[in-house]
MDTraj code that builds the backbone (N, CA, C; nanometers):
import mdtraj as md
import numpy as np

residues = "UNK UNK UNK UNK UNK UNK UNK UNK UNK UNK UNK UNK UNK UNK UNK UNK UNK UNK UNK UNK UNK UNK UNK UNK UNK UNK UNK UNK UNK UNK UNK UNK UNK UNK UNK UNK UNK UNK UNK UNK UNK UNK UNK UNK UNK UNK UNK UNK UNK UNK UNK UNK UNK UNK UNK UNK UNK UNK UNK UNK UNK UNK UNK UNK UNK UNK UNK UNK UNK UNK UNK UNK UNK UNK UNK UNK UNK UNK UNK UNK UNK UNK UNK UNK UNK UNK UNK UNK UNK UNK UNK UNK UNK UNK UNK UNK UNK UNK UNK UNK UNK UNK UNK UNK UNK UNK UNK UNK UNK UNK UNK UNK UNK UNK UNK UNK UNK UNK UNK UNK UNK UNK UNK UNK UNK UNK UNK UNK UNK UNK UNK UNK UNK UNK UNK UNK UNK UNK UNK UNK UNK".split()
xyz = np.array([
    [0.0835, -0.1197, 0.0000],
    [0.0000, 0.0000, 0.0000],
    [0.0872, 0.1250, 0.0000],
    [0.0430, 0.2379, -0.0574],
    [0.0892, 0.3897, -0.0217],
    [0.1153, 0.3981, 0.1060],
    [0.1738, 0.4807, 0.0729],
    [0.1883, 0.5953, 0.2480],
    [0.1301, 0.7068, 0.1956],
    [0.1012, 0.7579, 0.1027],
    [0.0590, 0.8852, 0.0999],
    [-0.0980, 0.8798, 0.0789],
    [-0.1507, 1.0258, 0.0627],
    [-0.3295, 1.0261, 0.0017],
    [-0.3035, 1.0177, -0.1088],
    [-0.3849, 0.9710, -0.2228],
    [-0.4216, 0.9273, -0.3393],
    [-0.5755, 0.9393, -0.4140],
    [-0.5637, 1.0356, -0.4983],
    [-0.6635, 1.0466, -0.6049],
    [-0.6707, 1.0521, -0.7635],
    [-0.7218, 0.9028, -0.8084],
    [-0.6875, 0.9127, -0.9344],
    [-0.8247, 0.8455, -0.9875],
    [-0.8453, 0.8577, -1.1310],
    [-0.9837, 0.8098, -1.2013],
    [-0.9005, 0.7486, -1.2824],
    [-0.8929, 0.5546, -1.3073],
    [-0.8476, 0.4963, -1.3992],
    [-0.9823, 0.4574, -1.4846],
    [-1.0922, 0.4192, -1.4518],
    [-1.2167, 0.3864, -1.5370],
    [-1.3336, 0.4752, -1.5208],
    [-1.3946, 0.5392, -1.6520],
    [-1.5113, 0.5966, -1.6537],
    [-1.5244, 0.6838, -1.5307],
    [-1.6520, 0.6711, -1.4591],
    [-1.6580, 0.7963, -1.3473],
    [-1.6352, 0.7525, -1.2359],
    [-1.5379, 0.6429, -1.1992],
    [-1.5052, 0.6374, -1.0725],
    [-1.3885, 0.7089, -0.9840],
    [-1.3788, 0.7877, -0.9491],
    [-1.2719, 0.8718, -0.8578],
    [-1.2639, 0.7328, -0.7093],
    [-1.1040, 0.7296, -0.7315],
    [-1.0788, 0.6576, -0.6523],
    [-1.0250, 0.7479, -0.5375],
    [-0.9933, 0.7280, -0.4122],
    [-0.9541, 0.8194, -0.3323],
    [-0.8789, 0.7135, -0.1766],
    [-0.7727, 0.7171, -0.1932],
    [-0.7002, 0.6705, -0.0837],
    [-0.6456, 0.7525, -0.0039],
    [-0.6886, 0.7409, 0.1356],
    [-0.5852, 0.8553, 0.2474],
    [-0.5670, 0.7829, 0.3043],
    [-0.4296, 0.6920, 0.3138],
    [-0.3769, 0.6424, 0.3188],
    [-0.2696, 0.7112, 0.4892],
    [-0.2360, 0.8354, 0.4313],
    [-0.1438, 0.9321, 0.4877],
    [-0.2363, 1.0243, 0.6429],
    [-0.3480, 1.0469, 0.6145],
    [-0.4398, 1.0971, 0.6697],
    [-0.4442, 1.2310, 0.6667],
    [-0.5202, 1.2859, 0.7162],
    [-0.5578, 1.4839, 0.7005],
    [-0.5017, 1.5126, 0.8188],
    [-0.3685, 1.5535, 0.8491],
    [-0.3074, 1.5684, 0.9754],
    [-0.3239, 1.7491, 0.9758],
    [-0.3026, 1.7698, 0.8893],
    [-0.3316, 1.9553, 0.9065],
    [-0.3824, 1.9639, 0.7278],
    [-0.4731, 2.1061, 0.8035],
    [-0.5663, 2.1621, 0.6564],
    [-0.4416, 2.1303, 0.4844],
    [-0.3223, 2.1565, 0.4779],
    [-0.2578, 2.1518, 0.3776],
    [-0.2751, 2.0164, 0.3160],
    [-0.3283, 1.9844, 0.4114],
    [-0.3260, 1.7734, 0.3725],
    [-0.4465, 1.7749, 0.3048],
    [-0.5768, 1.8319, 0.3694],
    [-0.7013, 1.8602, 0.2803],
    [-0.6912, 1.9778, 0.1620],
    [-0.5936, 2.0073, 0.1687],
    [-0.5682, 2.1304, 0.0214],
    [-0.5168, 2.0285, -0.0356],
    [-0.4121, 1.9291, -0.0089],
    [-0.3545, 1.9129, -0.1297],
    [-0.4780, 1.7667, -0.1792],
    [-0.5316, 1.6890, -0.1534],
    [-0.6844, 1.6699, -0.1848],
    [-0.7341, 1.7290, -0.2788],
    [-0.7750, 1.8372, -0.2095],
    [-0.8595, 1.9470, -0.3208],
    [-0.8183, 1.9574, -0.4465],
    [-0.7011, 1.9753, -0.4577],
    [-0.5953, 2.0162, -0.5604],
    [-0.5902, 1.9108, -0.6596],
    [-0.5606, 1.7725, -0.6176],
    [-0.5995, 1.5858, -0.6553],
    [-0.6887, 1.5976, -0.7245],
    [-0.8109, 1.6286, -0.6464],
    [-0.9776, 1.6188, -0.6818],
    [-0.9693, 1.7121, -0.7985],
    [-0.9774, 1.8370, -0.8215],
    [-1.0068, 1.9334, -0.9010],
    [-0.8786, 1.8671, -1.0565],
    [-0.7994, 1.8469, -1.0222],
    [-0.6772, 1.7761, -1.1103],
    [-0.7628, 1.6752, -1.2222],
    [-0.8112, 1.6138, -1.1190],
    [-0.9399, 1.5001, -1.2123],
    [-1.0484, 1.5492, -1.2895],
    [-1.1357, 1.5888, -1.1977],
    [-1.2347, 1.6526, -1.2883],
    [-1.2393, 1.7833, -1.3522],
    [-1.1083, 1.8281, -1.3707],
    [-1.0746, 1.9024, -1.4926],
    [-1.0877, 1.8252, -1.6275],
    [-1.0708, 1.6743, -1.5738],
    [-1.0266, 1.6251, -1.7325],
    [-1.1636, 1.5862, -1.7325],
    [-1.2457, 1.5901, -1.6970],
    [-1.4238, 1.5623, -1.7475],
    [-1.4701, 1.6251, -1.8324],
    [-1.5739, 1.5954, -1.8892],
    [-1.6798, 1.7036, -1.9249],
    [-1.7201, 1.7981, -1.7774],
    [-1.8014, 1.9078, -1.7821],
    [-1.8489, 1.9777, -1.6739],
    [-2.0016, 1.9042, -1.6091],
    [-2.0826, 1.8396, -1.6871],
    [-2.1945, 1.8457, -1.6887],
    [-2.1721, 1.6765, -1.6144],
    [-2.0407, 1.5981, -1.5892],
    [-2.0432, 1.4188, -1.5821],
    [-2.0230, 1.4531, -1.3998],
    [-2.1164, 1.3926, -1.4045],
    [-2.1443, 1.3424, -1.2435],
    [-2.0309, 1.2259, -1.2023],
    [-1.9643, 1.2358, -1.1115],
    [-1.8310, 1.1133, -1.0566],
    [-1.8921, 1.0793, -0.9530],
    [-1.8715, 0.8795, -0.9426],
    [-1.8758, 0.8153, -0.8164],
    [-1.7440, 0.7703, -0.7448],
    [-1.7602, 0.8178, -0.6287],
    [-1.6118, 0.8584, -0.5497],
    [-1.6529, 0.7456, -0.4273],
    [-1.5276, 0.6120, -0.4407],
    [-1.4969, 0.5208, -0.3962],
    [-1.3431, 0.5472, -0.2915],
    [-1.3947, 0.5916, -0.1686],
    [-1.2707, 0.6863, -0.0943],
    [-1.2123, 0.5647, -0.0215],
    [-1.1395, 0.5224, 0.0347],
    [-1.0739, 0.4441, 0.1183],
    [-1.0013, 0.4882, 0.2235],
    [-1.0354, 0.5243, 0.3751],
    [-1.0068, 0.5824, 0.4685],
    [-0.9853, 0.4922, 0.6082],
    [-0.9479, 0.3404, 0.5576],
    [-0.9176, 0.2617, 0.6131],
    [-0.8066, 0.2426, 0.7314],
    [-0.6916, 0.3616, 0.6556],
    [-0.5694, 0.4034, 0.7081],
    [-0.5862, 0.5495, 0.7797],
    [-0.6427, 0.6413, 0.7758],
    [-0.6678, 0.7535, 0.8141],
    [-0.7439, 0.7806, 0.9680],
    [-0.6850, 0.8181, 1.0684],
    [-0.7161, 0.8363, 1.2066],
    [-0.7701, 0.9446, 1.2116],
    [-0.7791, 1.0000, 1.3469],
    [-0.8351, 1.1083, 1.3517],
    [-0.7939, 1.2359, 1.3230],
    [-0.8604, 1.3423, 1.2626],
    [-0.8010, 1.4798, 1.1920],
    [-0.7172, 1.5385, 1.2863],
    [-0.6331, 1.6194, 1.2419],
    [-0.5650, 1.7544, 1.2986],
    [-0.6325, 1.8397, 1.3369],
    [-0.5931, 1.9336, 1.4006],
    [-0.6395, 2.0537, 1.4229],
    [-0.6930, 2.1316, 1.2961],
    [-0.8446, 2.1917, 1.2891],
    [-0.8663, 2.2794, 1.2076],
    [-0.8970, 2.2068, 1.0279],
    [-0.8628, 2.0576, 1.0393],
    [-0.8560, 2.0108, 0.8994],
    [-0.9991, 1.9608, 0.9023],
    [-1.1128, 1.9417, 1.0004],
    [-1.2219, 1.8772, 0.9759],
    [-1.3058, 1.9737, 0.8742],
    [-1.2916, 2.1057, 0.8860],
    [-1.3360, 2.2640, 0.8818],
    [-1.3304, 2.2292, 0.7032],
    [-1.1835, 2.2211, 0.6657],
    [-1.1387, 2.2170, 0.5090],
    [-1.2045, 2.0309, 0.4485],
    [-1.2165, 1.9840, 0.5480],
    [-1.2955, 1.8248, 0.4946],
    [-1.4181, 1.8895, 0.4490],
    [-1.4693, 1.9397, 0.5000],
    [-1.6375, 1.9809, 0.4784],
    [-1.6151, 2.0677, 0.3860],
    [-1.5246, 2.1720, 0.3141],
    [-1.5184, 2.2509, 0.2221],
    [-1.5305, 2.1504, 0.1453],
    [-1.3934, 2.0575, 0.1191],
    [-1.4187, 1.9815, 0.0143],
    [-1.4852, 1.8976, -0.0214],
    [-1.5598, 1.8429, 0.0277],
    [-1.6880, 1.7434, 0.0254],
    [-1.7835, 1.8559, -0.0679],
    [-1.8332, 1.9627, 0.0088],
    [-1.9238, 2.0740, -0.0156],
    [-1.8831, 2.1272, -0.1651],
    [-1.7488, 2.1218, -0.2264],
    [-1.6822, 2.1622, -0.3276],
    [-1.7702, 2.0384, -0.4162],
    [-1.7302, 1.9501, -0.4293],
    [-1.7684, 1.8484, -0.4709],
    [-1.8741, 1.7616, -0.5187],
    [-1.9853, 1.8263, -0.4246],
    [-2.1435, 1.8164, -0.4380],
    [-2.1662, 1.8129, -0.5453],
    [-2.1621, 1.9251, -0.6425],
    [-2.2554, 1.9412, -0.7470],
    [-2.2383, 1.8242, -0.8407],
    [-2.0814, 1.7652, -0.8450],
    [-2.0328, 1.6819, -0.9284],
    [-2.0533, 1.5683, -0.9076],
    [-2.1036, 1.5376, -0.7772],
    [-2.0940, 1.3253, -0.7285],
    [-2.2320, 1.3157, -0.7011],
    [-2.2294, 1.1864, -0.7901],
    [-2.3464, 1.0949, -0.8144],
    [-2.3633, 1.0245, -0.6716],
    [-2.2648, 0.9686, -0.6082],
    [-2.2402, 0.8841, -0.5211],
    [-2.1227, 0.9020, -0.4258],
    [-2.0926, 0.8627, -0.3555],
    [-1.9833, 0.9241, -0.2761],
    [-1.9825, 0.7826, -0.1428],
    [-1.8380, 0.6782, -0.1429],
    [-1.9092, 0.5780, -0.0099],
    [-1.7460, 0.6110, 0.0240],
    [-1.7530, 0.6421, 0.1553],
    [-1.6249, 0.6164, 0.2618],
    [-1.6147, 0.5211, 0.3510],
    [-1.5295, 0.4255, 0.2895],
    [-1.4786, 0.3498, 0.3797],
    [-1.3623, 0.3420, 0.5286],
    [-1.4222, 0.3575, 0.6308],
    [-1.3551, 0.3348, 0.7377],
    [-1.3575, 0.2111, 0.8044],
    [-1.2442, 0.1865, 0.9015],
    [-1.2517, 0.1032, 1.0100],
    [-1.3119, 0.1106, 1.1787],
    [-1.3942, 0.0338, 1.2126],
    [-1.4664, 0.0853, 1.2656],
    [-1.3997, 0.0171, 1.4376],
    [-1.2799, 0.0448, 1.4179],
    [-1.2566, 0.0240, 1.5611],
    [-1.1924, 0.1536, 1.6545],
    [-1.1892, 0.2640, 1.5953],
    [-1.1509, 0.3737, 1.6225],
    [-1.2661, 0.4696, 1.6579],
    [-1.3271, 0.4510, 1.7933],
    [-1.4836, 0.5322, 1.7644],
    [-1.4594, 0.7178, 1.7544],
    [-1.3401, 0.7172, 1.7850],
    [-1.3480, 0.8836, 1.7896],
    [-1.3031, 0.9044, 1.6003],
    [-1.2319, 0.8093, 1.5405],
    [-1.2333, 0.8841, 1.4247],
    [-1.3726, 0.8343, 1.3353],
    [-1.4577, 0.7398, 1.3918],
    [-1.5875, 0.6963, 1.3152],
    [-1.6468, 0.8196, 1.3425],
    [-1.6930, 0.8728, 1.4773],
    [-1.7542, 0.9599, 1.4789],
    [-1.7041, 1.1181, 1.4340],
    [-1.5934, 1.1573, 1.3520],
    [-1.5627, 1.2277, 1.3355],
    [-1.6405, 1.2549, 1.1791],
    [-1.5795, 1.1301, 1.1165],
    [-1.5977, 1.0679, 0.9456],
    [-1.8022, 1.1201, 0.9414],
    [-1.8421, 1.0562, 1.0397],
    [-1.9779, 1.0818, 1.0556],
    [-2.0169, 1.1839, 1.0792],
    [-1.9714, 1.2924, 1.1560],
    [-2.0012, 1.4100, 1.1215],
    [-1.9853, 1.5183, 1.0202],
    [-1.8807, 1.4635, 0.9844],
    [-1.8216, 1.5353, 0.8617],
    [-1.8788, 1.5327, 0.7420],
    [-1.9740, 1.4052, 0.7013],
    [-2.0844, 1.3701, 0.6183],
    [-2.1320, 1.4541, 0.6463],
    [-2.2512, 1.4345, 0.7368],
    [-2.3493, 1.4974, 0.8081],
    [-2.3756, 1.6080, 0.7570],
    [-2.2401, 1.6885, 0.8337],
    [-2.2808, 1.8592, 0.7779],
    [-2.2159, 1.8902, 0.6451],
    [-2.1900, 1.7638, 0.5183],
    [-2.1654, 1.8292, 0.3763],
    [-2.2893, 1.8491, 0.3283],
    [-2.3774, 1.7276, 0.3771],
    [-2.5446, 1.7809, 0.3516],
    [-2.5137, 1.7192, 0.1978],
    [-2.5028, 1.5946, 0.1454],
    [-2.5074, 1.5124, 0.0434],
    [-2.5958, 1.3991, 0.0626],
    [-2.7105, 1.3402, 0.0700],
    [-2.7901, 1.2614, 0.1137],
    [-2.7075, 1.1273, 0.0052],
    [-2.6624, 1.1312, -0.0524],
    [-2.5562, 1.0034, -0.1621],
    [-2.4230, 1.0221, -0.1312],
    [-2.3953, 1.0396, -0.0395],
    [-2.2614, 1.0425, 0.0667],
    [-2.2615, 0.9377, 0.1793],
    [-2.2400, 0.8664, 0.1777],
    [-2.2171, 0.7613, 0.2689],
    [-2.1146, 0.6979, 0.3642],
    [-2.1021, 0.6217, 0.4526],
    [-1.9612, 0.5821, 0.5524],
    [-2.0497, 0.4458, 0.5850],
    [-1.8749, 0.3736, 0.4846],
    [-1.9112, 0.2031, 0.5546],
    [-1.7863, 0.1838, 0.5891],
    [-1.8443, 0.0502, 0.6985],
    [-1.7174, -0.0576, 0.7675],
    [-1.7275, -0.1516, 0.7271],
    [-1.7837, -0.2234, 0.5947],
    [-1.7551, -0.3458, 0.5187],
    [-1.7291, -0.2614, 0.3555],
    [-1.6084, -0.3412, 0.3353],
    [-1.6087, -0.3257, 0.1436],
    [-1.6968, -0.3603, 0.0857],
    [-1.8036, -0.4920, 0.1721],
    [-1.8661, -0.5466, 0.0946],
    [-2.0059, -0.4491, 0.0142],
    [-2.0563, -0.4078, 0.1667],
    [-2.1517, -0.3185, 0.1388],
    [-2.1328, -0.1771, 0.0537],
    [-2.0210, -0.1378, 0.0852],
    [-1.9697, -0.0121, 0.0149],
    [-1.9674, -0.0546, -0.1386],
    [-1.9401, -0.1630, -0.1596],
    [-1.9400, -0.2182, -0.3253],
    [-2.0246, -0.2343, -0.3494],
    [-2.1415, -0.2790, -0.3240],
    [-2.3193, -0.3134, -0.3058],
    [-2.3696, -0.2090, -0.3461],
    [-2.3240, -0.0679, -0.2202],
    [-2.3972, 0.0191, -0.2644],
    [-2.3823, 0.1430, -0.3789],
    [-2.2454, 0.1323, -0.4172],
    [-2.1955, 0.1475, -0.5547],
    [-2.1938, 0.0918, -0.6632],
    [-2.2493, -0.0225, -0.6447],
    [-2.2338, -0.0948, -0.8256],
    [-2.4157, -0.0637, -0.8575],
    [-2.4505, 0.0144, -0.7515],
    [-2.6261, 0.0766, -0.7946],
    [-2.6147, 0.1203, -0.8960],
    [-2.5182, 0.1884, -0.9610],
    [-2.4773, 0.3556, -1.0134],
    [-2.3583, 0.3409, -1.1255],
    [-2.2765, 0.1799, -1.0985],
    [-2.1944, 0.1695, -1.2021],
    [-2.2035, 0.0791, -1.3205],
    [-2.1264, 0.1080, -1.4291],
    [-2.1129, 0.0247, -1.5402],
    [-2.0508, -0.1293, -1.4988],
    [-2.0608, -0.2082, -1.5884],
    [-1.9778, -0.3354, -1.5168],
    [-1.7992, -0.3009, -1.4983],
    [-1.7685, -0.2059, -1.6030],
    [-1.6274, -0.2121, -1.5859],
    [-1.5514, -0.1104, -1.4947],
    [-1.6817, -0.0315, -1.4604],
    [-1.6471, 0.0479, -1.3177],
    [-1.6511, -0.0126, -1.1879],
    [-1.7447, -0.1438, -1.1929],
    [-1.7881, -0.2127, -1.0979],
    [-1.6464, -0.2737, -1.1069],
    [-1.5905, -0.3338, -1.2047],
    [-1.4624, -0.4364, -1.1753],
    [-1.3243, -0.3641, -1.0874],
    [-1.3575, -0.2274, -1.1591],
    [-1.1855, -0.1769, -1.1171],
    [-1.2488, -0.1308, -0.9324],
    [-1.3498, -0.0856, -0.9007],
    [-1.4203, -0.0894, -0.7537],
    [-1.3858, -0.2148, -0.6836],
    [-1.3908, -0.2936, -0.7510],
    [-1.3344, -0.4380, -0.6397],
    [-1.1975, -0.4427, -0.6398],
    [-1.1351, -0.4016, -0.7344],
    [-0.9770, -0.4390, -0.7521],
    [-0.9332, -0.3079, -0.6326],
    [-0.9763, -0.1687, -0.6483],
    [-0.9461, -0.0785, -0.5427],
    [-0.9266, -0.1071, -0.4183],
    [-1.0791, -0.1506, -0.3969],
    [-1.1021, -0.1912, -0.2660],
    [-1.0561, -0.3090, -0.1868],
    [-1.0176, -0.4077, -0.2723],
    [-0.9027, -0.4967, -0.2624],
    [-0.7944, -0.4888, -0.1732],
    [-0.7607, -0.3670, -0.2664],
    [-0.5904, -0.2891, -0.1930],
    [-0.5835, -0.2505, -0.0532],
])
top = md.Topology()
chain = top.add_chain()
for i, resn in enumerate(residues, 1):
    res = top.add_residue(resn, chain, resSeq=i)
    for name in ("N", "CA", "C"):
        top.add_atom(name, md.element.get_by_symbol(name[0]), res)
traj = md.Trajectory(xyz[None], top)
């Protein structure tokens, strides 16, 4: 696996998203932003992306970076079809962090799971088969 965060689109509209590294201070959620916007530059304007995040590795935020999570989520809205974050759910202070941080992006197709399985379930609603394939191979990792 990485050590660092990771955002890249290898098939159709899936934005893959690994934080791997975690959001230890806001520059960590800028440079995100920066990832994210990197990608859907190369879209059309009008293509909705399903964003398959992996936050498996990622603890609890820094100081002041939950603030810039919710920008970028909120940035992001207009563009995602779907949106599932995967965490581990033995960390209750960073579950409940991940969960609030949804909460107030105010995306009702924004989601937080603790199985791949379901997180793949509830993304292959929305995908092609060959978006569905490279979603298992991600989530794999």
């Amino acid at each position: 696996m990485s050590s660092g965060n990771t955002c890249q689109r290898v098939v159709g509209r899936l934005l893959e998203i690994r934080v791997d590294a975690g959001y230890r201070s806001p520059a960590d959620v800028d440079a995100m932003i920066a990832m994210m916007k990197s990608v859907l530059d190369q879209l059309p304007a009008h293509e909705r992306i399903i964003v398959a995040a992996d936050w498996r590795r990622c603890t609890v935020f820094g100081a002041g970076t939950a603030e810039r999570a919710i920008a970028m989520f909120n940035a992001s809205n207009p563009r995602t079809l779907r949106s599932a974050i995967l965490i581990v759910p033995d960390s209750p202070t960073s579950v409940m962090q991940v969960m609030r941080l949804v909460s107030e992006a105010r995306l009702p197709d924004r989601r937080v799971f603790t199985s791949p399985e379901t997180q793949i379930q509830w993304l292959a609603e929305v995908t092609t088969p060959k978006e569905l394939d490279r979603l298992k191979e991600f989530v794999a990792r």
